[in-house]
N, C-alpha and C positions, 0 to 999 in steps of 0.2 A: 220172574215173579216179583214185580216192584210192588210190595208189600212195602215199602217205604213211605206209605202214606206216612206211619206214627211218627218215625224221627220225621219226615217233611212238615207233620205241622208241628213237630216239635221246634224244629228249628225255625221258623217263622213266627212261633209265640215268644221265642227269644227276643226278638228282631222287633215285636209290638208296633205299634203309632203312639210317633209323641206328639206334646203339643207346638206349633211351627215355633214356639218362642223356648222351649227346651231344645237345650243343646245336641247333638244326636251321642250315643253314646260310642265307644272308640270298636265295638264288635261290629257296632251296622256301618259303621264306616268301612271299614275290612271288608265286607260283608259285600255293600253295593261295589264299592270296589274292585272288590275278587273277581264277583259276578261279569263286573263290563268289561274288565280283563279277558278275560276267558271266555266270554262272547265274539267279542273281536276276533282273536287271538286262532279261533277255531272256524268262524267263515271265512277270515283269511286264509288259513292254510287249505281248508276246505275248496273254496275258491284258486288256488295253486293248484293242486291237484286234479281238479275240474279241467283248467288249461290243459293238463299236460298229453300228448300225444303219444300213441303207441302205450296205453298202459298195462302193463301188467293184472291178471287177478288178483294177485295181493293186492295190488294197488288202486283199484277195484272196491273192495271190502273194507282195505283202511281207510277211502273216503267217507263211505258210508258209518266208521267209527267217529270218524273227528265231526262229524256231522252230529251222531247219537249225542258228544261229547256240549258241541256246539248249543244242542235241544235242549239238554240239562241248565247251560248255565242262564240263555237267553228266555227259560221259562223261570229262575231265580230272577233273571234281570228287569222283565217286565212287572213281576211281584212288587219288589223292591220298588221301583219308581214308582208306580200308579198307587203304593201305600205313603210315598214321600209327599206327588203333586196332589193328591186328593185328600189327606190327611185321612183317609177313612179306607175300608178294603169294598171293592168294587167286585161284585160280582162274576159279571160279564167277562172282565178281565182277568180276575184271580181263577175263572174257569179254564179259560185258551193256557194261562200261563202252567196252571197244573199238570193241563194234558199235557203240554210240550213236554214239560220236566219228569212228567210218569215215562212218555214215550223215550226219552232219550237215557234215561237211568234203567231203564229196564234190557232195554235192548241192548247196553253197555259190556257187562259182560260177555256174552254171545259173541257180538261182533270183534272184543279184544280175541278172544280166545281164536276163535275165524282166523285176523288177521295174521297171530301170530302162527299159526298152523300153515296158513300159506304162501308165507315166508321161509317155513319150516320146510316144505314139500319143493319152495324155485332152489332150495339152495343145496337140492342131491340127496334129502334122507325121501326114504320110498318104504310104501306100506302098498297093499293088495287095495284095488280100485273098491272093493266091496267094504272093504275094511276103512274107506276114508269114508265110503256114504253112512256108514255108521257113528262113525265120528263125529261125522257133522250134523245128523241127526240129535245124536245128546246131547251137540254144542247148545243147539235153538230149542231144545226139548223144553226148560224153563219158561220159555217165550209164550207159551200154551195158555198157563195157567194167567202170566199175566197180561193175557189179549181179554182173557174172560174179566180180570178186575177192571179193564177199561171199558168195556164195554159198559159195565155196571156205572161206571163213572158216569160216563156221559148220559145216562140214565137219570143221572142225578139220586142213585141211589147208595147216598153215604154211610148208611147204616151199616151196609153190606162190608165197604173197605174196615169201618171199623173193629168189626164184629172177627175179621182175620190182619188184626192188627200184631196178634201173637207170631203170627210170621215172619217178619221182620227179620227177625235173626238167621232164619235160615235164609233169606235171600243174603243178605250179607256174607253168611259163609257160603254162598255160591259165586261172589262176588269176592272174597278172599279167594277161593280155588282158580278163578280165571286168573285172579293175578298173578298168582304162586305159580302156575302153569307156565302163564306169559313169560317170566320173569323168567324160570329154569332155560324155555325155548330162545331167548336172546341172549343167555350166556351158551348155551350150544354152539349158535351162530355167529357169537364173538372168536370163539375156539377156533370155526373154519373160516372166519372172514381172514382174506388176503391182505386188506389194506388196513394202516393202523390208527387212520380212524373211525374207519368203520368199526373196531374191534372196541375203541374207544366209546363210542355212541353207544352199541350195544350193552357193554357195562354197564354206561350210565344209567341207560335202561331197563339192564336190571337191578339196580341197587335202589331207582325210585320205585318200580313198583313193590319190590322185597320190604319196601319204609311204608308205602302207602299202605300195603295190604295187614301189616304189624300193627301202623297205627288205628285203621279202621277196626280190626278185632278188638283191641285195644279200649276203644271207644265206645262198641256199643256191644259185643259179646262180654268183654268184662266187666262193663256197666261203669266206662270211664268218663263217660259226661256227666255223671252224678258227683262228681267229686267238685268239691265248693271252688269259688271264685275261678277256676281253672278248665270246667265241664263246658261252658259254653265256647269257649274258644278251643275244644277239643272238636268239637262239633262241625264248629264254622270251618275248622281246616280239614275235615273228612268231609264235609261239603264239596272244599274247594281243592279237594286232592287230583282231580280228574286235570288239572291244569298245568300238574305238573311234569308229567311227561311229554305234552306237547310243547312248554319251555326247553326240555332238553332237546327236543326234534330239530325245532325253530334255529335254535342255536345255530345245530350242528347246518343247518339249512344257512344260517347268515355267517357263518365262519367259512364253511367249506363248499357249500352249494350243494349240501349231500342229496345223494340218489337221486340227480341231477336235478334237481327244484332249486330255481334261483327264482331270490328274491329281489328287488332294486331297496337299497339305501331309504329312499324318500320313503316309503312307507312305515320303515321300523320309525324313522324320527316321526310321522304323523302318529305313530300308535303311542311314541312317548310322549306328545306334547298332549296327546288326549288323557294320559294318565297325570300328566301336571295340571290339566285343568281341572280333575276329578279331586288331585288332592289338593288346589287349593277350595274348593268349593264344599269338600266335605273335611277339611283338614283345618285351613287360615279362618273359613268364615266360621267353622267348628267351636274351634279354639274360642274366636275371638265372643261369641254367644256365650260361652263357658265362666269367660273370667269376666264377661257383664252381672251375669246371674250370680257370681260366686263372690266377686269382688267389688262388685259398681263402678267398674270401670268401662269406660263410654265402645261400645263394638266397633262404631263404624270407625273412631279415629285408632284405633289400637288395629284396625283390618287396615288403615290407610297409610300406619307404620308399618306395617307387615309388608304391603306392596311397592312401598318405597324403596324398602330393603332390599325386595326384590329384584326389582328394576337395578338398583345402584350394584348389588351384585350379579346380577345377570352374564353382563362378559365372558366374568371370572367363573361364574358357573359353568359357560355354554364352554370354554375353554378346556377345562377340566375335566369336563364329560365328553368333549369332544374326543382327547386323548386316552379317556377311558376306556371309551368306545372302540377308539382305532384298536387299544392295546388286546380286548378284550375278543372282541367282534369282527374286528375288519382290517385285522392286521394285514394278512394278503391282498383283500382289496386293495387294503390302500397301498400297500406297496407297489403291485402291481398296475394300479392305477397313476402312483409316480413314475414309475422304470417306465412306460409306455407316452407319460406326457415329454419326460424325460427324450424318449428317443424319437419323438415329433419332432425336438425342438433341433435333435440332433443333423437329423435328415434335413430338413429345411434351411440349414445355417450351414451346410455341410460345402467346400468349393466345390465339389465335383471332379477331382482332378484323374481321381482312381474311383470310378463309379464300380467297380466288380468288388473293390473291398469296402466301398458302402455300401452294398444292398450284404453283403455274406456280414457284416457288422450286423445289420438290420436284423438278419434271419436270427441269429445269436442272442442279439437283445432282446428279441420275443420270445424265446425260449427259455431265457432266463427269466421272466417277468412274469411271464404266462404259465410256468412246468408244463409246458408242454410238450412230449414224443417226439413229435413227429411234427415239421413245419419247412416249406419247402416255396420259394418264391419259384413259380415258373414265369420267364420272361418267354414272350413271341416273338421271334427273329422274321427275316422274310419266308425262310421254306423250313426253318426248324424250331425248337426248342430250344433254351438252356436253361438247366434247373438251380439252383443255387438251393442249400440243405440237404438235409436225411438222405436225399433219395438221385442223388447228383451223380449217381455212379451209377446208377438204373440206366435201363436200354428204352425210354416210352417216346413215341413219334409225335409228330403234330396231329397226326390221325387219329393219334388214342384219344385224344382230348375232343374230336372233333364235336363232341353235344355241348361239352361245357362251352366252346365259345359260340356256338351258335346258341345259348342260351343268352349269352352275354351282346348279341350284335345288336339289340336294338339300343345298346349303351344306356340299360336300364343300372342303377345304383344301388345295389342291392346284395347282402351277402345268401350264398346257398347254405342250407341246412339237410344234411341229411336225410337227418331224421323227418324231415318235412318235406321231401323232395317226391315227386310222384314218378316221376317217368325213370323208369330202370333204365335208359341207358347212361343218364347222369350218374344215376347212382353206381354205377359198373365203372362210370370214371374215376368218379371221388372214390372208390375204395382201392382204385389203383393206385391214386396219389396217397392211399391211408388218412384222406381229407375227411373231417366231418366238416367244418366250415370253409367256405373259400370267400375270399374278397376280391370283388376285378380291382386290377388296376390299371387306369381308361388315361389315355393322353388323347385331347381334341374329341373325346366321344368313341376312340376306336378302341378297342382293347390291345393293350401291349404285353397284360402277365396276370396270374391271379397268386394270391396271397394261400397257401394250403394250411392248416389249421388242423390238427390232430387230436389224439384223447390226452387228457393229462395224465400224467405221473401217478395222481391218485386217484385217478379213474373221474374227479370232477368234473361238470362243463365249465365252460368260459360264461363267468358273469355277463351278464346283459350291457350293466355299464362297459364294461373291457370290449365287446364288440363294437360298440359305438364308435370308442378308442384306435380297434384295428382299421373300422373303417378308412377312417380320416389318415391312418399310417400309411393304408395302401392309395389315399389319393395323394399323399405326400411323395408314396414311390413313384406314382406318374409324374409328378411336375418333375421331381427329379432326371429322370427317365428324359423327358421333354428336353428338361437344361441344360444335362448334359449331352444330348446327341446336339443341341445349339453349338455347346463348347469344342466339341469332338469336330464341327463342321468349321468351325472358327478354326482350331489349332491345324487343321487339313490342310483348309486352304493356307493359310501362313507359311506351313512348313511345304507347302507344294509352289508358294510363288518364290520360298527362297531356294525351293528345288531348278526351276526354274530358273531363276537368272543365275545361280551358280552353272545352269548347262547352258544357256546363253552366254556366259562368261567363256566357258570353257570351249563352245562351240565355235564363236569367234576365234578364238585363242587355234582348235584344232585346223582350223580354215588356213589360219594366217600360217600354221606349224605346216599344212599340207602342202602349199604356196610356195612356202621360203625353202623347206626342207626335201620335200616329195622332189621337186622338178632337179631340183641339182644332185640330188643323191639318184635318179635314173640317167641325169649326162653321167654321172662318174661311174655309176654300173656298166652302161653302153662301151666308153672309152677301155674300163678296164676288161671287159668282155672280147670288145676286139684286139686289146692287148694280146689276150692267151692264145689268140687265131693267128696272130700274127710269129708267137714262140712257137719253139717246139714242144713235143708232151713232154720232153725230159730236160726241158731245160728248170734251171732252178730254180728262175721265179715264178717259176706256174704256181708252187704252192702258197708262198705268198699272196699271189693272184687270187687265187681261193679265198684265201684269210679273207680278204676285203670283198668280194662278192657276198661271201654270208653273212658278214657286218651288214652291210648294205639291205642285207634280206633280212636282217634283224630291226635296222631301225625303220624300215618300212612296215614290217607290223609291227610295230609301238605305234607307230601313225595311225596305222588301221585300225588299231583298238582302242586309239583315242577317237578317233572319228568313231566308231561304232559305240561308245559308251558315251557320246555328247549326241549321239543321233534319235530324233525323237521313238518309243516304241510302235510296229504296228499293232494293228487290231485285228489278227487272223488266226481269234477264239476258235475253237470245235472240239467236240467230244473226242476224249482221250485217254486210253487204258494203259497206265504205269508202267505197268510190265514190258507192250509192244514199244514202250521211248526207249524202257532201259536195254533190254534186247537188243534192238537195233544198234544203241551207241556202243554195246559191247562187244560186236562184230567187230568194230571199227577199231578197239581198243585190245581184245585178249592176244592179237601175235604180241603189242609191244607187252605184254603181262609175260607170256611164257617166254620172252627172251631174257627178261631179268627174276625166271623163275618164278613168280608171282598167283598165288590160286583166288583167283575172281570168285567169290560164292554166292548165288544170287538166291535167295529166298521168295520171292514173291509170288503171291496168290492170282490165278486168272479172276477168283469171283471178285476182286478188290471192288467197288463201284467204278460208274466214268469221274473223271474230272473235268472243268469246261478250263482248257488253256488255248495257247501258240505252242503246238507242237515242237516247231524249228527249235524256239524258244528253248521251249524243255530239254530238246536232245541237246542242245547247246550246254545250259545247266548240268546236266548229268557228266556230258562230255568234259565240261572242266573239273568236276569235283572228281571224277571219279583218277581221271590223267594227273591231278594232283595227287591222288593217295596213291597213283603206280611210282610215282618219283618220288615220295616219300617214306615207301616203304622198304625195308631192305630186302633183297635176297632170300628166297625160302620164305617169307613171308605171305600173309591174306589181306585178302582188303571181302568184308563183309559188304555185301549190299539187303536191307531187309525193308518190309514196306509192312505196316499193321494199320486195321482199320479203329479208329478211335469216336465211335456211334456218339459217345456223349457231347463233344465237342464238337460231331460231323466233320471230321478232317481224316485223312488216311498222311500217315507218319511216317517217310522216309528217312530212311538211315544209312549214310554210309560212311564207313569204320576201316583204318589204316591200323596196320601192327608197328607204324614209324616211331620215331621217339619221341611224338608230341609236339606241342606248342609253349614255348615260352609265356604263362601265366598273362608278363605284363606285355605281352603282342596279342593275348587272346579279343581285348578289348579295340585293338585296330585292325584286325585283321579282314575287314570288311572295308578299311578305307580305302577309297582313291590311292592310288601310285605307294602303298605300302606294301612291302615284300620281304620274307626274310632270305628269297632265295638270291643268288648273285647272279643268275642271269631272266630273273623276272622282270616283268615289266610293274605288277604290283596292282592293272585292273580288270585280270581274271573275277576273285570274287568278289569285284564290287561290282560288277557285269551281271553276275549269277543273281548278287541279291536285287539289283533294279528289276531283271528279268523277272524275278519269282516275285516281288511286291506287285507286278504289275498284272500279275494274276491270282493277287489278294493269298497269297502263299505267302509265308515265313519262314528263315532259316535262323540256326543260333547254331557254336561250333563247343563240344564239350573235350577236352583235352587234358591230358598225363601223360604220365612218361613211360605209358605202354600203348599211347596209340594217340587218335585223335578221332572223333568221330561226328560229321556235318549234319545233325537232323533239320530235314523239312518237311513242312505241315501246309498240307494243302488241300484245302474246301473240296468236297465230292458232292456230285448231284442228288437233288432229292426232287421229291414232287413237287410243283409250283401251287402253291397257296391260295386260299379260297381269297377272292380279291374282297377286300375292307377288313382285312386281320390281318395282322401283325403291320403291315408297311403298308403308307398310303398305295393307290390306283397309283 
């Protein structure tokens, strides 16, 4: 019922035409000002919510309010000007402007009362379906009467509006009840909001409408715009009341990015420089009309000192507001928006030397920058995964992902959006990784990993700027990626040419050993051989005889195991199940175990996967480590052997464990060298045998040791499916 004709051309008779050479007075300044404030301020938001995808009903209806809200001020705003640029009131126009401003004041309450009910209804309180169409009927029951006063309007029949101009009041207090309504409904929903500023906003929320709806009573139920010098700016601010809760929205919209509506930066500073234009043009050139007329002092030089002023402090202004702003508005941004330039600069400047603990730096610095849950670099290896964050201890294959990179193969640059994404089976991805955003990360055009990007902490999204930011982090993590597999391939080769001539050293070296030492240490075998043929069995230097035959068969395999540890490795890879290696070498091994009472205990899984080695290789490996923990364990003693499958890392972890008494802390660091041994009759390149063997099938050993055992774990790559060719590893 916008019976608000009376106060409408009340307040416009306020507001008058002066003449262009009177000053405006300081209410119509307010006045136009508020007006384009609040214009703006409402197609913009109006506009946000228009963009937004997947909307809700409430969200739905509250466009439709900031709109109503929009029609109010944008039909004051057209008033106002075309009374400014024509110095006279226009017909034509003061008509379009009325209807707008009946249309959107009218419908105002209604649609408040709407919105807040269906915010009331998503957040768990429940009433009988028949019972909400009733509700909603009363809501718009008002609406009735004044569809009938516009009509009449556009009739042009003004006699009519006047003649129930007594009404007024009651439409105001139907417009107090929306609010009072509104206002109890968002401290309801402060009570059950989860987050704390959501609970935050809500307050605000209601404490502005609980002020607006006071003041409006206030104003024209107690008949407070009659009160002298103070009535018309009582007025002008229940005019421009409707602006105020969309200031606290906006806010919570440019501080936090609430209820996921994100705004960019450059628009809030275009909407302020439009407000600095407005007041210098209804404010400086104001003024300076003012103390013409009032003082005879010249306008234009007293406006040309003003804008001097201006200018000369501007800097120091843009400075000051800049910081106000950060402090006020965009403290996270901007934080976040440092910590992120911040960790570009990091990445980019970084040696590379330990690229596993720059990228897990990476993941960390965005999570702290960003509050975000959940964030997870997936890197593409050639036939697996590796995750780096949240989710690094999850079981997910290359398979699971297989839409996301086949989204990504035409090396399009682009991040995914969930919520914008069409085809379910991405979407079945991303929610595996707990991704709403993903960023690829492209080395030469192929995809190597994608960046995962989770909900925040406070349930916010990631500002628009900040993803621009991620972008460019995750092209950062490919050159990375790129430079370091450069370095990785540099330090390879380097440490494989001085692999190399160290066995070229030694190779000669074993040649020259085999030569000088082999051929005379078999004449002195031979001779003392036929020595013992030539005694008797019981004479006494047969056992002597002895002594030096097995010398002899000692330092021949020291030969032999130099010559086989300087001998290049072959290449007779084939699929191979853990289990059937350890087996086999333990046949070979359990008499010498039960003769020094010893209990072998083997653990191992038939389902383990294959592994791709040299068999020979392996049973060799096994065979020494395992003959070393029989000689080092005492009497009565075990030696464990266990084998565990390790998905995330794609390797199966062998273990084998001694009850001996350990290793000497400072031997655990040589214990892998060339010719070091702490036993007295070792030769010392047992397990530097083992580990060339196992490096040479992209395996790794490391030895853990106390003074209750010693235990040799190896890690060794198991088969997976071979990869769709142009992902992860060049053709």
């Amino acid at each position: 019922m916008p019976f608000f004709k009376e106060l409408y051309i009340f307040c416009h008779t306020f507001i008058g035409i002066k003449s262009p050479n009177t000053p405006m007075p300081l209410y119509e300044i307010i006045s136009i000002i508020g007006f384009i404030v609040g214009t703006i301020l409402h197609i913009v938001l109006s506009v946000l919510i228009g963009q937004r995808r997947h909307k809700k009903r409430s969200e739905f209806i509250f466009q439709f309010l900031v709109i109503s809200v929009a029609m109010w001020h944008l039909g004051n705003t057209v008033y106002l000007f075309s009374s400014i640029l024509f110095d006279k009131n226009l017909f034509p126009v003061n008509f379009i402007a009325d209807a707008i401003s009946y249309a959107g004041i009218g419908l105002m309450p209604s649609l408040l009362l709407h919105t807040a009910i269906s915010f009331l209804y998503e957040n768990g309180f429940t009433i009988r379906r028949s019972l909400q169409k009733l509700i909603l009927i009363a809501i718009y029951f008002p609406v009735l009467p004044f569809s009938f006063v516009i009509k009449k309007f556009i009739r042009l029949e003004e006699s009519y509006l006047v003649a129930h101009s007594q009404l007024v009041k009651p439409f105001i207090v139907w417009l107090i009840v929306a609010l009072l309504i509104s206002a109890y409904i968002s401290k309801w929903l402060a009570k059950n909001a989860e987050e704390k500023e959501e609970q935050k906003f809500l307050m605000a929320i209601f404490w502005v409408l609980i002020t607006i709806a006071v003041f409006i009573g206030f104003t024209v139920i107690l008949e407070g715009r009659k009160i002298a010098y103070i009535g018309d700016y009582l007025v002008l601010v229940s005019m421009l009341s409707s602006i105020f809760p969309s200031i606290v929205f906006s806010y919570y919209v440019y501080r936090y990015n609430y209820m996921e509506f994100v705004l960019r930066r450059s628009i809030f500073y275009s909407f302020l420089t439009f407000v600095i234009i407005c007041l210098y043009y209804f404010g400086i050139k104001q003024f300076s009309k003012f103390m013409e007329i009032k003082y005879a002092i010249h306008s234009k030089t007293l406006e040309a000192v003003f804008v001097i002023n201006l200018v000369f402090w501007f800097p120091t202004i843009k400075e000051k507001s800049q910081k106000l702003f950060r402090k006020i508005l965009f403290f996270r941004s901007s934080d976040t928006e440092y910590l992120l330039n911040e960790l570009n600069h990091v990445i980019s400047t970084d040696p590379l030397v330990n690229i596993t603990a720059l990228l897990e730096n990476v993941v960390f610095s965005i999570k702290k920058a960003t509050s975000i849950k959940t964030i997870n670099l997936v890197l593409i290896k050639k036939n697996r995964i590796q995750i780096i964050g949240d989710k690094k201890n999850d079981v997910i294959a290359l398979a699971n992902l297989h839409n996301i990179i086949q989204f990504y193969s035409s090396g399009e640059l682009v991040e995914l959006n969930r919520y914008e994404v069409k085809d379910a089976a991405v979407i079945s991805e991303m929610r595996l990784l707990e991704a709403i955003f993903i960023f690829p990360v492209f080395v030469k055009r192929r995809l190597k990993g994608i960046l995962c990007m989770g909900r925040a902490k406070r349930g916010m999204p990631i500002a628009s700027d900040n993803l621009d930011q991620l972008m460019i982090i995750a092209n950062e993590i490919g050159s990375a990626l790129e430079k370091s597999k450069i370095i990785e391939e540099k330090l390879f080769l380097e440490r494989k040419m001085l692999e190399n001539e160290k066995l070229s050293s030694l190779g000669r070296l074993s040649t020259s050993v085999a030569h000088e030492v082999k051929n005379p240490l078999s004449s002195i075998k031979a001779i003392v051989q036929a020595m013992c043929e030539d005694l008797e069995k019981e004479h006494p230097l047969q056992k002597d005889l002895d002594i030096i035959v097995g010398e002899i068969d000692r330092l021949n395999k020291v030969v032999n195991q130099l010559l086989l540890y300087a001998k290049p490795s072959g290449n007779m890879q084939e699929h191979v199940k853990i289990k059937e290696v350890i087996d086999s070498t333990l046949v070979v091994l359990n008499h010498e175990a039960r003769q020094n009472n010893i209990a072998i205990l083997c653990n191992i899984s038939e389902a383990l996967p294959l592994i791709y080695a040299d068999k020979a290789a392996l049973k060799e490996v096994f065979f020494n480590l395992i003959h070393n923990a029989i000689q080092a364990t005492p009497p009565n003693g075990k030696i464990s052997i266990d084998a565990d499958l390790i998905p995330t890392k794609h390797f199966i972890q062998i273990k084998v464990t001694d009850t001996g008494h350990g290793i000497p802390q400072d031997s655990l660091q040589k214990i892998f060298d060339p010719f070091f041994t702490t036993k007295q009759t070792g030769t010392g390149l047992g397990l530097s045998v083992v580990k060339k063997k196992l490096e040479d099938m992209h395996a790794t050993i490391h030895v853990e040791s106390n003074g209750d055992g010693t235990t040799f774990v190896i890690d060794v790559p198991f088969e997976q499916m071979q990869p769709q060719a142009g992902i992860g590893e060049d053709k």
